[in-house]
N, C-alpha and C positions, 0 to 999 in steps of 0.2 A: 404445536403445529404438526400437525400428518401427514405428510407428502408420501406415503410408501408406496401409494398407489396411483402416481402421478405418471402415465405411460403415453396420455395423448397431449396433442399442444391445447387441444382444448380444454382440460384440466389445470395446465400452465395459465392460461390467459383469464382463467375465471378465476384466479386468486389474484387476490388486493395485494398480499405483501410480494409476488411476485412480480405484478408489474409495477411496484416502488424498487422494485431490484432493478430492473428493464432501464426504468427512466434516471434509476439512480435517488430516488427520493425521500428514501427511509433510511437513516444510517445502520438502526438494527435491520430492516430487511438486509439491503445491501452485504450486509456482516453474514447474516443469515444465510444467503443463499449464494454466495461466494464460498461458506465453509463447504455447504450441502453439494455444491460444484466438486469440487476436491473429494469429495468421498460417494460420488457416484459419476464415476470419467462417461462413463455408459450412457448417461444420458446429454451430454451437451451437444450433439446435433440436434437433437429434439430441442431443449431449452435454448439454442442456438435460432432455431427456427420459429417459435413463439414469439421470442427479442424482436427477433426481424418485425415481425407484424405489427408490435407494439409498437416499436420504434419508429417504424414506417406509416404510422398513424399521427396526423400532425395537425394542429388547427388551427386557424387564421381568420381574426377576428371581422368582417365583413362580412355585406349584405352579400346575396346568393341569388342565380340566377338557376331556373329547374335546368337550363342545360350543362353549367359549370356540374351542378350534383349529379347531370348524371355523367360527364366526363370523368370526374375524382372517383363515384362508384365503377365505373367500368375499370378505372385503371388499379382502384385496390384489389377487383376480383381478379385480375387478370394476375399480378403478384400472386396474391396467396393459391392460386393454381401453378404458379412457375415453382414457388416454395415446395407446393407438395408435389412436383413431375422430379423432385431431386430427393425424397425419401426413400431409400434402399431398403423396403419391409414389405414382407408382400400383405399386410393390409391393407385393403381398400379407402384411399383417402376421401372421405364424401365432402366435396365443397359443400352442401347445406348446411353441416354444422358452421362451418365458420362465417357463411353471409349471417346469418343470425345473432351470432356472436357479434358482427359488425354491425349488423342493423340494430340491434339493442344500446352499443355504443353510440351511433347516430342519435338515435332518439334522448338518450341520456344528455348527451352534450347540446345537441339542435342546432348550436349556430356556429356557423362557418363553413369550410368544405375541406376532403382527407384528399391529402397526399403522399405518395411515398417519397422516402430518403433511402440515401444508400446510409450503411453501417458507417458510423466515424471511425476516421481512420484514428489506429492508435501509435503514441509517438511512446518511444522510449532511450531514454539517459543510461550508459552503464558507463561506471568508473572502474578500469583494470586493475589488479594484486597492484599496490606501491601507486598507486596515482589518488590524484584528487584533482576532481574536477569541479569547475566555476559554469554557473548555467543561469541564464535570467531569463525567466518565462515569458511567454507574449503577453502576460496581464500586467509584466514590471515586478513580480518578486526574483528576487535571490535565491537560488541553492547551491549549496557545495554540497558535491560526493564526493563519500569517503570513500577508499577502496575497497575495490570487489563488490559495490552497492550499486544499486538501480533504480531509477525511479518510471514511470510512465502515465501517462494519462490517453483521455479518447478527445476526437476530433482537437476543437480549439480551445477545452475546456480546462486549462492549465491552472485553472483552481482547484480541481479535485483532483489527488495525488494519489498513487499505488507506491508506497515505498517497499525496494528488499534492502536491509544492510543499513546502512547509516548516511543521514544527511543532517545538515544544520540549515534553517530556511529562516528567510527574512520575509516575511508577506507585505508586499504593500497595498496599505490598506487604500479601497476604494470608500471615499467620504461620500460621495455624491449617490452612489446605488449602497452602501452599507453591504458590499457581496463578502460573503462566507469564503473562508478556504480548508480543505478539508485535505488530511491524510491519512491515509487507509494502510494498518496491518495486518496481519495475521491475528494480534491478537485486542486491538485496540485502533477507534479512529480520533483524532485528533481535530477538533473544530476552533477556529480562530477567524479573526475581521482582518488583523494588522498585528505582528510580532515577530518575534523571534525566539526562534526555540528550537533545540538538538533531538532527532529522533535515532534509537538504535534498535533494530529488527535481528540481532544476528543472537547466536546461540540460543533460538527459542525460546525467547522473549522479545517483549518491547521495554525498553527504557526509552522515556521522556524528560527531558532536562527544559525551565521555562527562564531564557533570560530577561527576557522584557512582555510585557505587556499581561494580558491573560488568555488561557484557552480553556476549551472542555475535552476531558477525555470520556469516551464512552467504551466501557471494556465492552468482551464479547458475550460477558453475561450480562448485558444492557445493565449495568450502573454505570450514573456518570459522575463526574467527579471534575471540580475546578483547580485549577492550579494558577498561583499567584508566583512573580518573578522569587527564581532561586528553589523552588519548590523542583523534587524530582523523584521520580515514581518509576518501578520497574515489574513489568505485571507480566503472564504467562497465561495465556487461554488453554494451554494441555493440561495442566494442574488448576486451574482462576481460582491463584492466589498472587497475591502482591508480592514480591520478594523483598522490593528495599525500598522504604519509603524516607525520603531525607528532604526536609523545610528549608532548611538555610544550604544549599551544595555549591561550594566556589567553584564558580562558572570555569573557571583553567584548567578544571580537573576533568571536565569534559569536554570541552571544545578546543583543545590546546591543539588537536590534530588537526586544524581547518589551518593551523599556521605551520604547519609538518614536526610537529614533537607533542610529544606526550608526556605528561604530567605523574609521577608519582607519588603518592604522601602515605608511607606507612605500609604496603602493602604486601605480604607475603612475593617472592618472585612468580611463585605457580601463579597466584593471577594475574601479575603484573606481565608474563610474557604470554597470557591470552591475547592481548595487544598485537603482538606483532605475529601471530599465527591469524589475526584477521586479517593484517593490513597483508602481509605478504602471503598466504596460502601454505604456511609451513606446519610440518608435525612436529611439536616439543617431546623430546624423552630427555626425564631426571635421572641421573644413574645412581642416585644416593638422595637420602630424606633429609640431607642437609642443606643441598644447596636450596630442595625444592620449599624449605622453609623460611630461607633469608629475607629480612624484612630490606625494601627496596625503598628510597627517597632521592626525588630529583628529576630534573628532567632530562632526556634521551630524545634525538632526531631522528624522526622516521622516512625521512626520504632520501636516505643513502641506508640500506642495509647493513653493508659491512660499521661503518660508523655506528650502529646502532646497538652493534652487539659488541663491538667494542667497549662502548660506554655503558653495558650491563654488565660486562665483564669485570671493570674497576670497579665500578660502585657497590657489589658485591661480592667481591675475591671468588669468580667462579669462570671452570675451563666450558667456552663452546664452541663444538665443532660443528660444521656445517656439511652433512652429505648429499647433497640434490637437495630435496626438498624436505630435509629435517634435520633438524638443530639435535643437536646430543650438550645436556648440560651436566657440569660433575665440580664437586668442591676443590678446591686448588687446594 
């Protein structure tokens, strides 16, 4: 796809996978032009401005009267003049191109009549260093955040997710409409009816954990890929490659933090105390290659600090000192 030359919102509105970005309807667009966002800041008033129109474009299945049409047209033209008397460029904004634009839409669709909407408002969850938070959406699913994680979605539509950091979600499933729930990372989205499954966005990647039921994941290089309970996959869109792919993974080894401790089996300490430089915001320095080698087993409480480093301290004979915001660890 070629956007490098995408300067007008007319340019914007005439591409298909853009307005599946718009309305949210394409998981690869969506992925697509969410990344393209992030690597051109420059243009999101502009593509800010396109959304609008799109968005603001609504249709409503009934019979038509020639004055309702022309009420709805007067009041989309009147928008997309208010849209472009807010462009800081000194380009000349020509309403012809875009009545056109709109009148091709009219003719394409025929029935019903446009009206505008304001922007949905967008709601957002964050859980601080050391907390976890309990959240039950307006659809009736579950989420716990982990800490320092966020979640957010637009207006009322509390099925489709934007995770940062780590959540664990219970969807419940709607039987009677069979509606989708979907979450969205950086490097992978997450499609499911009804289940429960662990997502972790943090150290650039995503890890997925599936306890119950089934989902599709779609990386960011559009494969998708199923996962059956117990199944857990951890993929990175900066490199798209998979890092750890594990069938059978005992559910406590990842989701043991929803009940404030964390689970060890076997683990060098340098990765084991990745753990708690997520949960708490701290920087680990090893002062020797021994301690940072100690293989670690057991479980440790994360919602008392000091307790926590206490109990890394016995279970592998190692001194940690604590200065503000960084742990110093060294062999006893």
């Amino acid at each position: 796809m070629t956007i490098t030359n995408f300067n007008n919102i007319e340019d914007f509105l005439k591409d298909d996978s853009f307005c599946n970005w718009a309305k949210g309807n394409r998981l690869s667009d969506v992925n697509f032009w969410d990344q393209w966002l992030i690597q051109n800041p420059d243009k999101r008033e502009i593509v800010n401005e396109a959304k609008d129109i799109i968005l603001g474009i609504q249709i409503k299945n009934q019979d038509l009267s020639e004055e309702k049409i022309e009420v709805e047209w007067n009041r989309l033209e009147n928008s997309i003049k208010t849209l472009a008397s807010k462009r800081k460029q000194k380009k000349v904004f020509t309403f012809k191109k875009y009545s056109s634009i709109a009148a091709s839409i009219v003719l394409f669709i025929s029935v019903g009549f446009y009206f505008l909407t304001n922007n949905p408002q967008k709601t957002t969850y964050k859980a601080a260093f050391g907390e976890v938070l309990h959240l039950k959406l307006n659809d009736g699913s579950l989420v716990t955040l982990n800490s320092n994680s966020s979640i957010h979605y637009f207006g009322n539509n509390s099925r489709k997710i934007w995770l940062t950091g780590e959540a664990f979600f219970e969807v419940d499933k709607k039987t009677s409409t069979n509606a989708k729930f979907w979450v969205h990372t950086n490097d992978l989205t997450v499609e499911v009816y009804g289940t429960s499954f662990n997502v972790n966005t943090k150290r650039n990647q995503t890890a997925v954990f599936l306890e119950e039921g089934n989902i599709w994941l779609e990386l960011k290089n559009g494969k998708t890929q199923k996962m059956i309970p117990g199944n857990y996959i951890s993929y990175t869109s900066e490199d798209d490659i998979i890092l750890n792919q594990n069938k059978n993974m005992k559910s406590s080894l990842v989701t043991s933090w929803k009940d404030g401790s964390i689970i060890f089996d076997k683990i060098p300490l340098s990765d084991a105390i990745k753990k708690i430089e997520d949960t708490y915001g701290l920087k680990v320095n090893f002062e020797d290659e021994i301690s940072k080698s100690k293989i670690i087993t057991g479980t440790v409480p994360v919602t008392n600090l000091d307790i926590c480093l206490k109990a890394i301290e016995k279970s592998v004979n190692v001194k940690i000192t604590r200065i503000k915001n960084q742990l110093f660890i060294k062999n006893k």
